[in-house]
FIBA-857361 format. One line per 10 residues: number of its first residue (from 1); their letters; for each residue x, y, z of N, C-alpha, C. Coordinates in pm, 1 decimal, padded with zeros to 6 digits, m for minus. Last residue first. Layout:
// FIBA-857361
NUM) A) X,Y,Z,X,Y,Z,X,Y,Z ~ ...
***
This chain:
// FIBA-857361
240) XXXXXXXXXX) m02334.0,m02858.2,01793.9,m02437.8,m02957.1,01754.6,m02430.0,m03124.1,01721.9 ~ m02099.8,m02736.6,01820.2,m02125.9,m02879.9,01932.9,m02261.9,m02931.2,01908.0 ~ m02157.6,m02503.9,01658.7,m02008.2,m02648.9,01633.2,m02024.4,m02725.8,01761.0 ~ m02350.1,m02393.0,01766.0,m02311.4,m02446.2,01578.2,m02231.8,m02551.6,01636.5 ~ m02326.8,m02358.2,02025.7,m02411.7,m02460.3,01962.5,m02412.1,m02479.7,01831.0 ~ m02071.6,m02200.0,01996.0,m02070.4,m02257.9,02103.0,m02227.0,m02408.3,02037.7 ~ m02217.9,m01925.4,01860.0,m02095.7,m02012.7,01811.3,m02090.5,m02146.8,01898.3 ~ m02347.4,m01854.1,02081.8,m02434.1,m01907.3,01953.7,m02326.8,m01968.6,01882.2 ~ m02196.4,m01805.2,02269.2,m02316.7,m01954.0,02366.0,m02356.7,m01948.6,02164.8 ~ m02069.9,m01571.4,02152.0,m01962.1,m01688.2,02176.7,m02066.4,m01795.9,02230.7
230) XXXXXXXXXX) m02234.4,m01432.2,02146.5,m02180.5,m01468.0,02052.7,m02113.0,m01573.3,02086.1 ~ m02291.2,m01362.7,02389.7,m02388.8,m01404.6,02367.8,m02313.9,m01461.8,02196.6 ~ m02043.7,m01256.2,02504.7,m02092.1,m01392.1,02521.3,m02208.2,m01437.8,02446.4 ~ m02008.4,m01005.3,02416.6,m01906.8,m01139.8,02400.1,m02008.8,m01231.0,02387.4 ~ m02113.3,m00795.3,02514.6,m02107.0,m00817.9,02408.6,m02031.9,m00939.0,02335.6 ~ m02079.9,m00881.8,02830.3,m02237.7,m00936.5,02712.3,m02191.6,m00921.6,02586.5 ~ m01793.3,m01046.8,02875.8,m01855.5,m00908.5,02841.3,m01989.7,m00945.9,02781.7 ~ m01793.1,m01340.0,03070.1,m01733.4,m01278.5,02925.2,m01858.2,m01119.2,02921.2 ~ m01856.3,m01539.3,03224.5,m01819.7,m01415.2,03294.9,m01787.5,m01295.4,03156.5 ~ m01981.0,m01737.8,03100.7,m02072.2,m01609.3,03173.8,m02020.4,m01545.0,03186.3
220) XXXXXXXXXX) m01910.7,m01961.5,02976.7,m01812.5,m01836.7,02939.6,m01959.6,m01717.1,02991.4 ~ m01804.1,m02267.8,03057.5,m01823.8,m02162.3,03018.1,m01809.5,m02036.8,03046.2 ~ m01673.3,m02486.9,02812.0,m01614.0,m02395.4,02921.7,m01747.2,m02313.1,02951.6 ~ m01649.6,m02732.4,02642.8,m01824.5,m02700.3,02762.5,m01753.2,m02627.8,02821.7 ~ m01475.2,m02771.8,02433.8,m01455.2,m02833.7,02605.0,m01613.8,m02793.3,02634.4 ~ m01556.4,m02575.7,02239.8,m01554.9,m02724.5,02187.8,m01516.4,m02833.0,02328.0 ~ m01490.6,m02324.8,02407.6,m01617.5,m02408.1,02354.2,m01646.9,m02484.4,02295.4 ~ m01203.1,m02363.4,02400.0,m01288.1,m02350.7,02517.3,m01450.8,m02408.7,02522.5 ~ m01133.8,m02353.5,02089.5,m01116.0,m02425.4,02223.6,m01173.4,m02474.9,02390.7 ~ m01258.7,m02122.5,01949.9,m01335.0,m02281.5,01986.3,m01273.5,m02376.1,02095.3
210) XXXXXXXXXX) m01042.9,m01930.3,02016.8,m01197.7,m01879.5,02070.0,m01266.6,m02037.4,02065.7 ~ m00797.1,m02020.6,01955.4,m00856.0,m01954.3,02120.0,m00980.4,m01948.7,02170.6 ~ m00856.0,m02044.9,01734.1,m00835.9,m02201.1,01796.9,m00845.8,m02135.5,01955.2 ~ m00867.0,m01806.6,01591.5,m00974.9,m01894.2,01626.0,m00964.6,m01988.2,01710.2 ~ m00597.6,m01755.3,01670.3,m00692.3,m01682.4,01731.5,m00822.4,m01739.8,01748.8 ~ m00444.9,m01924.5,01419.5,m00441.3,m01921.3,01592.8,m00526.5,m01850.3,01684.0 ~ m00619.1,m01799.0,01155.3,m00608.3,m01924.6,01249.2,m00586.5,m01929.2,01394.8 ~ m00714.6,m01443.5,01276.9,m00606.8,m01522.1,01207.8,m00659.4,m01682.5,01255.7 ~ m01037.7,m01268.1,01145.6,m00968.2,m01321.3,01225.4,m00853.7,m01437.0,01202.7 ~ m01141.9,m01215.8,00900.7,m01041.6,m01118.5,00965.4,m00973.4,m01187.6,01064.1
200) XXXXXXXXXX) m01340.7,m01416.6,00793.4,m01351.4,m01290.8,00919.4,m01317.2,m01237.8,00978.3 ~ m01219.6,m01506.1,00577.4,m01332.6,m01452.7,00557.6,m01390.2,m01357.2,00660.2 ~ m00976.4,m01581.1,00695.3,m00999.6,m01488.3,00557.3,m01117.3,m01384.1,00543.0 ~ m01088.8,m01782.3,00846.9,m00973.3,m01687.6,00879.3,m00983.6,m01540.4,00805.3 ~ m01197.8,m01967.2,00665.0,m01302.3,m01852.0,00768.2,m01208.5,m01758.4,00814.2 ~ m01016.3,m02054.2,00569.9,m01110.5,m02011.1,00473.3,m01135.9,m01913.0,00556.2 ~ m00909.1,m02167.3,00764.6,m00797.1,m02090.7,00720.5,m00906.0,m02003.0,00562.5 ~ m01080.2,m02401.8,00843.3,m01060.5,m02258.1,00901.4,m00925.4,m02136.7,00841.2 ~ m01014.3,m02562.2,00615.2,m01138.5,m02519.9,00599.5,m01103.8,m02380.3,00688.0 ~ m00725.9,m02634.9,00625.1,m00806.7,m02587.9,00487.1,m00906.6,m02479.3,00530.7
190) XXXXXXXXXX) m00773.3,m02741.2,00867.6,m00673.9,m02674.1,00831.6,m00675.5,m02586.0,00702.0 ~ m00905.6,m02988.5,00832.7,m00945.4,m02849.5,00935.8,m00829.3,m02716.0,00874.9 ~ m01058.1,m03040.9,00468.6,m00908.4,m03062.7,00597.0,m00921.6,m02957.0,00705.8 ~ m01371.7,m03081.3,00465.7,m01269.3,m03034.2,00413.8,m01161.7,m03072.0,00511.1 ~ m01648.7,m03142.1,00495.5,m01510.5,m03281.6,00443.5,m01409.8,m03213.7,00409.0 ~ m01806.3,m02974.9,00795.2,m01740.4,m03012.4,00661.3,m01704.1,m03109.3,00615.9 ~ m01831.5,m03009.4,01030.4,m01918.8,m02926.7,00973.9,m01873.5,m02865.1,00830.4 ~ m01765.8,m03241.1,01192.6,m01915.4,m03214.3,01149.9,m01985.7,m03072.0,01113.6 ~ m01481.8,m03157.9,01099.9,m01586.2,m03315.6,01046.1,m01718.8,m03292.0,01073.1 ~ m01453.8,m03010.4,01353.7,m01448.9,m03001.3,01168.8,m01502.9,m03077.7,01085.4
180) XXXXXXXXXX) m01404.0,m03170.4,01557.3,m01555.3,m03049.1,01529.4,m01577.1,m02988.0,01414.9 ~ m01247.0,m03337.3,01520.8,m01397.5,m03377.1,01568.3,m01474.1,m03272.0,01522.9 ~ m00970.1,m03120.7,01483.5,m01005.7,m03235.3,01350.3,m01145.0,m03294.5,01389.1 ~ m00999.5,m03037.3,01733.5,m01044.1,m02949.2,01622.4,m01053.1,m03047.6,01531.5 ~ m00942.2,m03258.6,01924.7,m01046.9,m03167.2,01904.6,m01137.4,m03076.2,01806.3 ~ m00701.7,m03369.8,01809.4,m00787.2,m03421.4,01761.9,m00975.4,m03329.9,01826.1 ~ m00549.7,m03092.9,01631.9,m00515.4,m03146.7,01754.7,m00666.9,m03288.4,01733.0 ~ m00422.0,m02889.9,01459.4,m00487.5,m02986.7,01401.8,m00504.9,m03096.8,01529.5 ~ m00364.7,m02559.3,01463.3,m00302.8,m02658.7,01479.0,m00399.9,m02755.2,01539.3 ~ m00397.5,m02336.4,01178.1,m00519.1,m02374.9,01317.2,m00397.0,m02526.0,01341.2
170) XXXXXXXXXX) m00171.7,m02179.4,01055.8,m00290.1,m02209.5,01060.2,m00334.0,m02266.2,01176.1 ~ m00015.6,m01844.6,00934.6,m00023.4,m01995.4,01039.3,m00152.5,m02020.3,01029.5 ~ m00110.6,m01645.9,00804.8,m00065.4,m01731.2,00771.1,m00041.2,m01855.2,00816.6 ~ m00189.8,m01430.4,00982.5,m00308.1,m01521.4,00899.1,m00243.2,m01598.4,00826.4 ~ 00001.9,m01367.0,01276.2,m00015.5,m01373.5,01166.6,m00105.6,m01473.5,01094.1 ~ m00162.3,m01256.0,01569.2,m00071.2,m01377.7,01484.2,m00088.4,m01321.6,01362.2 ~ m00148.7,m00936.9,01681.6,m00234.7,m01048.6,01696.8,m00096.0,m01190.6,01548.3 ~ 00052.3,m00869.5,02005.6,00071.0,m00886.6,01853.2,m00015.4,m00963.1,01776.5 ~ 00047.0,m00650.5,02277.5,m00041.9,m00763.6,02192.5,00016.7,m00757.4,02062.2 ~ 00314.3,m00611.9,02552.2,00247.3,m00532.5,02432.5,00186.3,m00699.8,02338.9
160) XXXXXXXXXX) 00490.8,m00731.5,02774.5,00313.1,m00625.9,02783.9,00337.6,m00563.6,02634.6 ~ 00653.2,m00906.2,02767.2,00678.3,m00744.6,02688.9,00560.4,m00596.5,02707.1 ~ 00561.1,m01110.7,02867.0,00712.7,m01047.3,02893.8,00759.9,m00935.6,02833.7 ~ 00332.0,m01200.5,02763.0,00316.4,m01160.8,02853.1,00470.0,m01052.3,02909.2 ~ 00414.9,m01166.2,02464.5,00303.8,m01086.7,02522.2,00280.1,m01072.0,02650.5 ~ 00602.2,m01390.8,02466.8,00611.1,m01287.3,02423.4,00529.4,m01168.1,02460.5 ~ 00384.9,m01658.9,02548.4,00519.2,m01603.6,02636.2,00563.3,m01477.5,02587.7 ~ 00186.3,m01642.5,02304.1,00151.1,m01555.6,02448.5,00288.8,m01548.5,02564.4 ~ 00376.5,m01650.7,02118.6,00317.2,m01527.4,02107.0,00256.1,m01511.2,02254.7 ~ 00464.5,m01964.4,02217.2,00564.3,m01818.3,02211.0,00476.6,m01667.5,02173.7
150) XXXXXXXXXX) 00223.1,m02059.8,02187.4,00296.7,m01996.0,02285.7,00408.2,m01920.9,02277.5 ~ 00192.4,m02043.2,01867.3,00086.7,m01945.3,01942.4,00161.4,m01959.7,02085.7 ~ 00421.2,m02185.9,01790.4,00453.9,m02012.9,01788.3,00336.3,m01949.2,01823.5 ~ 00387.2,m02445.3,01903.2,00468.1,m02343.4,01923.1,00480.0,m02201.6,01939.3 ~ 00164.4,m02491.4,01672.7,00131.6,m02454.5,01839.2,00208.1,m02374.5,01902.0 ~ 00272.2,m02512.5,01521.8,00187.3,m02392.6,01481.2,00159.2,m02413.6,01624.0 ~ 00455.6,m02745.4,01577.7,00483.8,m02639.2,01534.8,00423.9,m02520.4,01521.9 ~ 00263.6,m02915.4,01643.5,00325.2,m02910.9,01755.5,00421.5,m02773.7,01742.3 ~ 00096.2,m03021.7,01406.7,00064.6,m02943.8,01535.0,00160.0,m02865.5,01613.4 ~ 00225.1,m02911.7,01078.8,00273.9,m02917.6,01199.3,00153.4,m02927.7,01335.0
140) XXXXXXXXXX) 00361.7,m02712.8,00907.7,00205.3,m02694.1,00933.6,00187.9,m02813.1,01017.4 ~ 00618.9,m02768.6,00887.7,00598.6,m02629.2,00965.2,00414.0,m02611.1,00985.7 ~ 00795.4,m03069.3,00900.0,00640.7,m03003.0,00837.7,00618.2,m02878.2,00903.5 ~ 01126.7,m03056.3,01074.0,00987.9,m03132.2,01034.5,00871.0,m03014.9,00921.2 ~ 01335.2,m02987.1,01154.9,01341.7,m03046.2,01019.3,01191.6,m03135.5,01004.4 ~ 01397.9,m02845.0,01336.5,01357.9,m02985.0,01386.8,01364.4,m03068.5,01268.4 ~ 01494.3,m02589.0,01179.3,01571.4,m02661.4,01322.2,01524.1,m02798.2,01350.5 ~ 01226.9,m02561.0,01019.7,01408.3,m02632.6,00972.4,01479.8,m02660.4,01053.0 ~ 01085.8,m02501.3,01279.0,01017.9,m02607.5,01137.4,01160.5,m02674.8,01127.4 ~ 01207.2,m02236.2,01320.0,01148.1,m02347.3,01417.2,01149.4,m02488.4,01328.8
130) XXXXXXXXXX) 01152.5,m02059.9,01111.9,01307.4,m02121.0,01208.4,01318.6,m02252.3,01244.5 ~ 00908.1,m02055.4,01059.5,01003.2,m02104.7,00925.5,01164.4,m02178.1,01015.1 ~ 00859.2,m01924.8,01265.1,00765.4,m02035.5,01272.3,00873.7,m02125.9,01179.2 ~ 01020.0,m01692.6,01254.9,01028.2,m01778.3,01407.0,00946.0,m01901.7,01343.4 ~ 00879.8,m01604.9,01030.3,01009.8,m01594.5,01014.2,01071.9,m01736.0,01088.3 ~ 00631.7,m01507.8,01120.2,00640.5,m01612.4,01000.1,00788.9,m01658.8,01021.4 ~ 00668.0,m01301.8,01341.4,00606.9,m01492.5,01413.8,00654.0,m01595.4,01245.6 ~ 00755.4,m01012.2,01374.1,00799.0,m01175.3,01267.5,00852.1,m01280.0,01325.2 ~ 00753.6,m00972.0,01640.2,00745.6,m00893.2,01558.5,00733.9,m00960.1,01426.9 ~ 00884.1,m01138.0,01800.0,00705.0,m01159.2,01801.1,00699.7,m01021.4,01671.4
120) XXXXXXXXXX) 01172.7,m01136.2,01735.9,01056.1,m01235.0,01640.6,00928.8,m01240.7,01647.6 ~ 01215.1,m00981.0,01851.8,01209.0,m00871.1,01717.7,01144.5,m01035.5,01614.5 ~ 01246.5,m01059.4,02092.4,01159.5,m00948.2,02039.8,01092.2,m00936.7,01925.0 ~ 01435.5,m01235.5,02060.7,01354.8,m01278.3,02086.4,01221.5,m01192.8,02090.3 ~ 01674.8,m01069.9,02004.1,01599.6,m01128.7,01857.8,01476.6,m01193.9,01921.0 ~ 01673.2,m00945.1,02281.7,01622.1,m00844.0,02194.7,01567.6,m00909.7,02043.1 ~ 01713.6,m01177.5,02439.1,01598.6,m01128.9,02443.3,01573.6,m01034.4,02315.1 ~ 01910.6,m01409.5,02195.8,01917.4,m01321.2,02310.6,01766.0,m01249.5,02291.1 ~ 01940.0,m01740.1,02110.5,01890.4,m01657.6,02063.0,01924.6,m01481.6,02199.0 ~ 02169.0,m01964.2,02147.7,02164.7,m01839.4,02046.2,02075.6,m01739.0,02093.9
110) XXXXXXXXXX) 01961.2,m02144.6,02258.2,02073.7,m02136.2,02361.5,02119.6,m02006.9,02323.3 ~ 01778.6,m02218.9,02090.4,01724.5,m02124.4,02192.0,01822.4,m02071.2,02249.6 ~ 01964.4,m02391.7,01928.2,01917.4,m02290.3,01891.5,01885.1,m02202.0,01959.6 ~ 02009.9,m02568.7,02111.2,02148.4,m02493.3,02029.6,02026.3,m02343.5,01995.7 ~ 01795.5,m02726.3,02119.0,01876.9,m02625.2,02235.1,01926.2,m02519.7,02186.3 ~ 01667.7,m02907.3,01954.1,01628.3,m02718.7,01941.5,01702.0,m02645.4,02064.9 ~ 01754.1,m03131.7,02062.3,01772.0,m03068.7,01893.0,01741.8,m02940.8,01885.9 ~ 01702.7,m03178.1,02262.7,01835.6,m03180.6,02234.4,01871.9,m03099.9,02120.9 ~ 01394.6,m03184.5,02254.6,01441.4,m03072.6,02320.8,01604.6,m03057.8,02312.1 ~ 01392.8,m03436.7,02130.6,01368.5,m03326.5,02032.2,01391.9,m03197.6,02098.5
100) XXXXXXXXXX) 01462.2,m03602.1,02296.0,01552.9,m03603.6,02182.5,01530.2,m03453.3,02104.0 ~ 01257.0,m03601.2,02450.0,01430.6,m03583.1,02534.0,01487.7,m03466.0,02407.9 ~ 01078.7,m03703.5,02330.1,01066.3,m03562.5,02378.2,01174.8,m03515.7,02401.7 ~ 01227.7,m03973.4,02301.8,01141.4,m03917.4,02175.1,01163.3,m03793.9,02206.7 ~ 01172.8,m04013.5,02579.3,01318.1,m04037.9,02565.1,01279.3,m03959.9,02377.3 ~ 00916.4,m04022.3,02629.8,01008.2,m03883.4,02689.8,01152.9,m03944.9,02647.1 ~ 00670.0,m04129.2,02577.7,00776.9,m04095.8,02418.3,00886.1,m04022.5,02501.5 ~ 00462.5,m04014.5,02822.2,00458.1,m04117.9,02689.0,00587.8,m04022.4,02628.9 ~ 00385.3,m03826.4,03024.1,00488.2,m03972.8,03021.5,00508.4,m04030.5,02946.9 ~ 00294.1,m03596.1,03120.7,00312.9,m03616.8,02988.7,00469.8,m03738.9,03021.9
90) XXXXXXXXXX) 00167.8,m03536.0,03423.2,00056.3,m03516.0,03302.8,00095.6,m03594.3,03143.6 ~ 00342.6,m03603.3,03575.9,00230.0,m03657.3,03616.6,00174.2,m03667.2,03441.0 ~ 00679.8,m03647.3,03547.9,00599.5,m03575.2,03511.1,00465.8,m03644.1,03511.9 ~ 00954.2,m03749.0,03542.0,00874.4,m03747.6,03658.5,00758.2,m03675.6,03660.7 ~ 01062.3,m03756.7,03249.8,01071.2,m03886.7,03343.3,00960.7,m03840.0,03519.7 ~ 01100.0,m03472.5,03269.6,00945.3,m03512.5,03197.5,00998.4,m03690.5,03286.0 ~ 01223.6,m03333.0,03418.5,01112.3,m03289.0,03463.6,01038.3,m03399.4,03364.0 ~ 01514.1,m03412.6,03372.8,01480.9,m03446.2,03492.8,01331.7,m03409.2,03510.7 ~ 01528.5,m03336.7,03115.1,01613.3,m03486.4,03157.9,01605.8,m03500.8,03264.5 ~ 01505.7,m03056.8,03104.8,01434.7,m03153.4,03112.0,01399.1,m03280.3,03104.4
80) XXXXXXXXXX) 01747.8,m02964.1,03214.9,01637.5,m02974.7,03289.8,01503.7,m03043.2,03243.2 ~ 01936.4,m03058.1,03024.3,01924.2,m03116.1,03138.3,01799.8,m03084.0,03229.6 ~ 01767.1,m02862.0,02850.9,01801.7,m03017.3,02827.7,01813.6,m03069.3,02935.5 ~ 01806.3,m02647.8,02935.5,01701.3,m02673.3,02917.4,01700.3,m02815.2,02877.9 ~ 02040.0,m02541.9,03242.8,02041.6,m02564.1,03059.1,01938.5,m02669.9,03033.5 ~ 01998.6,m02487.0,03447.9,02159.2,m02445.8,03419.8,02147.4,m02472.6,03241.0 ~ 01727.3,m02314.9,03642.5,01763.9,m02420.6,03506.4,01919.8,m02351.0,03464.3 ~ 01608.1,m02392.1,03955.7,01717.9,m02335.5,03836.4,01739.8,m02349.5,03721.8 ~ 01283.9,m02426.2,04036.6,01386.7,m02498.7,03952.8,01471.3,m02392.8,03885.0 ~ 01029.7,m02303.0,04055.3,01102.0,m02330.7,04148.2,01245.2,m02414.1,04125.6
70) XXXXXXXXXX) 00885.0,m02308.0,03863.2,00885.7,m02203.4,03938.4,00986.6,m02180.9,04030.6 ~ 00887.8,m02515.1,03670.2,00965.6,m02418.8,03685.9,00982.4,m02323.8,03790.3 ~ 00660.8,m02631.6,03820.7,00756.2,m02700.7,03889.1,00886.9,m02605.1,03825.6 ~ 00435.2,m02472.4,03745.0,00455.6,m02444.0,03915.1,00612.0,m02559.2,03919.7 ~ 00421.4,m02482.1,03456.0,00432.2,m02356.6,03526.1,00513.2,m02353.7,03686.1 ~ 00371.0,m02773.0,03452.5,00518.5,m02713.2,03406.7,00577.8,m02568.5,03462.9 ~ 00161.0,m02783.5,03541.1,00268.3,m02856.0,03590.8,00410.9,m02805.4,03585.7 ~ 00003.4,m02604.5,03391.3,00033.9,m02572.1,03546.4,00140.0,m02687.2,03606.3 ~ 00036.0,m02796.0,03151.9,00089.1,m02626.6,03150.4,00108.4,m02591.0,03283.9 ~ m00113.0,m03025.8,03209.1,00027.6,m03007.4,03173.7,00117.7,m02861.2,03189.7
60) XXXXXXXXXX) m00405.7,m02857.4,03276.2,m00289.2,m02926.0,03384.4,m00138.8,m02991.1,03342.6 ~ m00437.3,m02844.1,02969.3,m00438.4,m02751.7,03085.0,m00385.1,m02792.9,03213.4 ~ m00399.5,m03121.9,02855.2,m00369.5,m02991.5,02816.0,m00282.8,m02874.3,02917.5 ~ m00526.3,m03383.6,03021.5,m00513.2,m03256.5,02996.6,m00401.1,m03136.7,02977.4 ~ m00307.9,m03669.8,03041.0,m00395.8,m03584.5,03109.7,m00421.2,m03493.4,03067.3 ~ m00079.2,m03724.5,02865.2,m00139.2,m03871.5,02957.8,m00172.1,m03780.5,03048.5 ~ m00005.9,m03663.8,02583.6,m00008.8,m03628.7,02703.6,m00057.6,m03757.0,02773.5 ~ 00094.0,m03609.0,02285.4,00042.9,m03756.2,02355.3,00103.7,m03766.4,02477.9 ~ 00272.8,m03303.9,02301.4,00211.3,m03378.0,02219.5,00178.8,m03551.6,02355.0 ~ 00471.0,m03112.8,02367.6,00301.3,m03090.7,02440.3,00246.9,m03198.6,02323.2
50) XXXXXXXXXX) 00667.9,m03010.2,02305.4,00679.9,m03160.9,02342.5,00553.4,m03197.6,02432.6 ~ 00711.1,m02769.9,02226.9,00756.9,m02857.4,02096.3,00719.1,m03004.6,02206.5 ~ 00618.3,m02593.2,02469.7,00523.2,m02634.1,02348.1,00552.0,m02750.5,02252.4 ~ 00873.5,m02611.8,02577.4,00730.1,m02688.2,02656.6,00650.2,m02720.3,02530.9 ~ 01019.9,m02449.7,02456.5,01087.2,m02601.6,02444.7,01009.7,m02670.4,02501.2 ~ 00886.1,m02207.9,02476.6,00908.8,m02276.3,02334.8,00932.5,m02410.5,02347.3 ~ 00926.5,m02180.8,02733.7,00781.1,m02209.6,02696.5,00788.8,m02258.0,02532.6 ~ 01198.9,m02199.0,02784.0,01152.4,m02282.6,02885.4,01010.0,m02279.7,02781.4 ~ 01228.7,m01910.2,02654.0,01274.0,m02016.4,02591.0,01221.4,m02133.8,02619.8 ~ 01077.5,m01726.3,02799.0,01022.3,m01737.4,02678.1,01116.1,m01836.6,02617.2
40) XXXXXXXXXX) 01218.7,m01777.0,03030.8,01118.8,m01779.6,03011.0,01017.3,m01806.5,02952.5 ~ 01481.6,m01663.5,02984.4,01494.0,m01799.3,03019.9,01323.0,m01870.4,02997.4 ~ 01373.5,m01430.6,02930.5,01477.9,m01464.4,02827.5,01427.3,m01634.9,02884.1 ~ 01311.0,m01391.4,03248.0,01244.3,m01336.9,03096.0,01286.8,m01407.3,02987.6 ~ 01368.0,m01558.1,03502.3,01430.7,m01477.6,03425.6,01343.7,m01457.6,03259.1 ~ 01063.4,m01619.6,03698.9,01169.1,m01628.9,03620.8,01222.4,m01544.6,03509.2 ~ 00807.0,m01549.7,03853.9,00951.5,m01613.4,03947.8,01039.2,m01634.8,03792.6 ~ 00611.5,m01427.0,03685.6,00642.1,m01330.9,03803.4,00763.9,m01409.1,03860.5 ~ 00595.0,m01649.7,03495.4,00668.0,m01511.7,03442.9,00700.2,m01441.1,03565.4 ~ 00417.9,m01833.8,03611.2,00594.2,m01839.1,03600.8,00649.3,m01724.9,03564.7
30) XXXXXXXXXX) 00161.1,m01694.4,03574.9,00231.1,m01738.6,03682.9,00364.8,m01790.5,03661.7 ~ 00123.0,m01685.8,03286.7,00136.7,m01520.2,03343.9,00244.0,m01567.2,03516.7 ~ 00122.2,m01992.4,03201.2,00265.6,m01877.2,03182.6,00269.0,m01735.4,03260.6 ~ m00129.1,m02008.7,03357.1,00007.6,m02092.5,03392.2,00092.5,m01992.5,03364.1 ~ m00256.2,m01837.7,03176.4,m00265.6,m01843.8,03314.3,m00151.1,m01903.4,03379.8 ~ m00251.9,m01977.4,02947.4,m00186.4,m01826.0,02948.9,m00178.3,m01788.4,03080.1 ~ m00375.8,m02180.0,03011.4,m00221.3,m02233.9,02965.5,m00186.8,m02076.3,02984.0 ~ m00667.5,m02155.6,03028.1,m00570.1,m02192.6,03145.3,m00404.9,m02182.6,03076.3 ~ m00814.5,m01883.9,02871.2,m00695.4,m02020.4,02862.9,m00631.0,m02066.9,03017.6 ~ m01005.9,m01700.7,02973.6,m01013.8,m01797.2,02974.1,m00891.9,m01936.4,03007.0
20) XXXXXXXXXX) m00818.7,m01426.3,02945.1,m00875.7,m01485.8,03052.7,m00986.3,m01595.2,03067.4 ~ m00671.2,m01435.0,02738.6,m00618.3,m01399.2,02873.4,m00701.3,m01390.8,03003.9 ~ m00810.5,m01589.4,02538.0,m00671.0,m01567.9,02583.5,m00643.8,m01560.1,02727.2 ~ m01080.3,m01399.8,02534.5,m01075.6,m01559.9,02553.3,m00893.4,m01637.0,02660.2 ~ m00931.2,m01183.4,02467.7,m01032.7,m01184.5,02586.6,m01025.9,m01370.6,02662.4 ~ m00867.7,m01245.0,02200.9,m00793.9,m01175.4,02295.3,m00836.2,m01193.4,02440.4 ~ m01087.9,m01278.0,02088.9,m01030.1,m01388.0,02134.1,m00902.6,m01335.9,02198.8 ~ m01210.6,m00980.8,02097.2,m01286.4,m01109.6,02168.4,m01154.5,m01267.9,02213.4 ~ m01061.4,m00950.2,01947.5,m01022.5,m00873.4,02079.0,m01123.4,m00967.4,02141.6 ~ m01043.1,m00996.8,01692.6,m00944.7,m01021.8,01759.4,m00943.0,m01020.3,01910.5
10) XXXXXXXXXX) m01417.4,m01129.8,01680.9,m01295.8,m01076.1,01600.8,m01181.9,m01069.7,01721.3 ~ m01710.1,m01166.9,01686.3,m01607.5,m01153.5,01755.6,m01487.0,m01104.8,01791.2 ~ m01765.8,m01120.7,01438.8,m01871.7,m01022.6,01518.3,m01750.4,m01041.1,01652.8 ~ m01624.4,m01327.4,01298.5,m01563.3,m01166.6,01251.2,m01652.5,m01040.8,01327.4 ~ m01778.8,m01565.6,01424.8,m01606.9,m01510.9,01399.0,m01566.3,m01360.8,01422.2 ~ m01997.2,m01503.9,01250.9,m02000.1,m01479.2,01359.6,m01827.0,m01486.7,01444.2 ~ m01920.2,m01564.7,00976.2,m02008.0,m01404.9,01072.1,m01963.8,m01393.0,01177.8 ~ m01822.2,m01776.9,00984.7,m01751.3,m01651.1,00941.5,m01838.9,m01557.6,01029.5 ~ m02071.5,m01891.3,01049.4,m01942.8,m01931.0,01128.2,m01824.2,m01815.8,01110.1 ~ m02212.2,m01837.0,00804.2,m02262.4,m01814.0,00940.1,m02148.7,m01814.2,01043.3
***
């Protein structure tokens, strides 16, 4: 049933969801109009690796980050953020932890130039495998499979062209999705939607676009009829 209805949705529905639901794609479309491109899509990689045990929403971490880049030079992403998370409303926990791990993936972002930064939304597996061995952690990962769904929407917005994810990443395991999996399995979330992935065309990261919102109570009137009425019946499976 959950497959069905998934695959009645399918990419372009959560495409939809994306770009005009997510608050976080909202944030990034708004920094993209005040900053250098390159600098852009790096600033949102080195946001994602340290979007973990927030102290407020998700979604107001991202507009924090959105509106205080906005306005901030950055001479080098370390030091800048040796000054944005110590004063940061939304994410105060571990920032000497966060410090550490934005030290560790500089070098790397510092390398990369816009055109490999291209040619990785082109090969997200590749960027995800990068990512992983640079930190030297688990590539299935929250904070890693999260990663490379922002870097696909920093990529998408700075190139105007859609790449849907690859079905190889999976659903990043946040404690939202691990609640709404449990009541509708004993499988590992990660397991289980990477079944339905399969089963309805649609990739992991794409799903986590489309339950996100409706595992919160978003709602979603403004969505195309052919949307929504799928998305209020998905919406009472998994918040039953």
């Amino acid at each position: 049933m959950i497959a069905e209805i998934i695959r009645e949705i399918g990419i372009e529905g959560a495409r939809y969801m994306e770009e005009n639901v997510d608050e976080q794609f909202k944030a990034l479309k708004y920094l993209s109009s005040s900053i250098d491109t390159e600098m852009f899509i790096k600033l949102v990689i080195a946001n994602s690796l340290v979007s973990y045990q927030l102290t407020g929403k998700g979604e107001g971490w991202w507009w924090e980050f959105a509106k205080y880049f906005s306005k901030v030079r950055v001479q080098g992403i370390y030091d800048a953020y040796s000054k944005f998370l110590p004063r940061s409303r939304f994410n105060r926990r571990l920032v000497q932890q966060k410090l550490s791990r934005i030290k560790k993936i500089e070098h790397f972002l510092n390398s990369l130039t816009l055109d490999e930064l291209r040619g990785y939304y082109d090969d997200m597996i590749t960027f995800w495998n990068l990512i992983a061995r640079t930190l030297n952690v688990d590539k299935r990962s929250k904070t890693i499979v999260f990663a490379v769904k922002m870097f696909g929407y920093s990529a998408r917005i700075a190139f105007s062209e859609f790449r849907p994810y690859p079905m190889e990443i999976p659903i990043p395991e946040d404690v939202r999705i691990i609640k709404v999996t449990s009541r509708l399995t004993r499988e590992k979330p990660q397991v289980f939607w990477q079944k339905i992935a399969r089963k309805s065309g649609v990739p992991p990261l794409h799903i986590d676009s489309i339950l996100w919102p409706l595992i919160g109570g978003t709602k979603v009137d403004s969505a195309p009829e052919w949307l929504r009425e799928k998305l209020l019946t998905l919406q009472r499976i998994i918040n039953k």
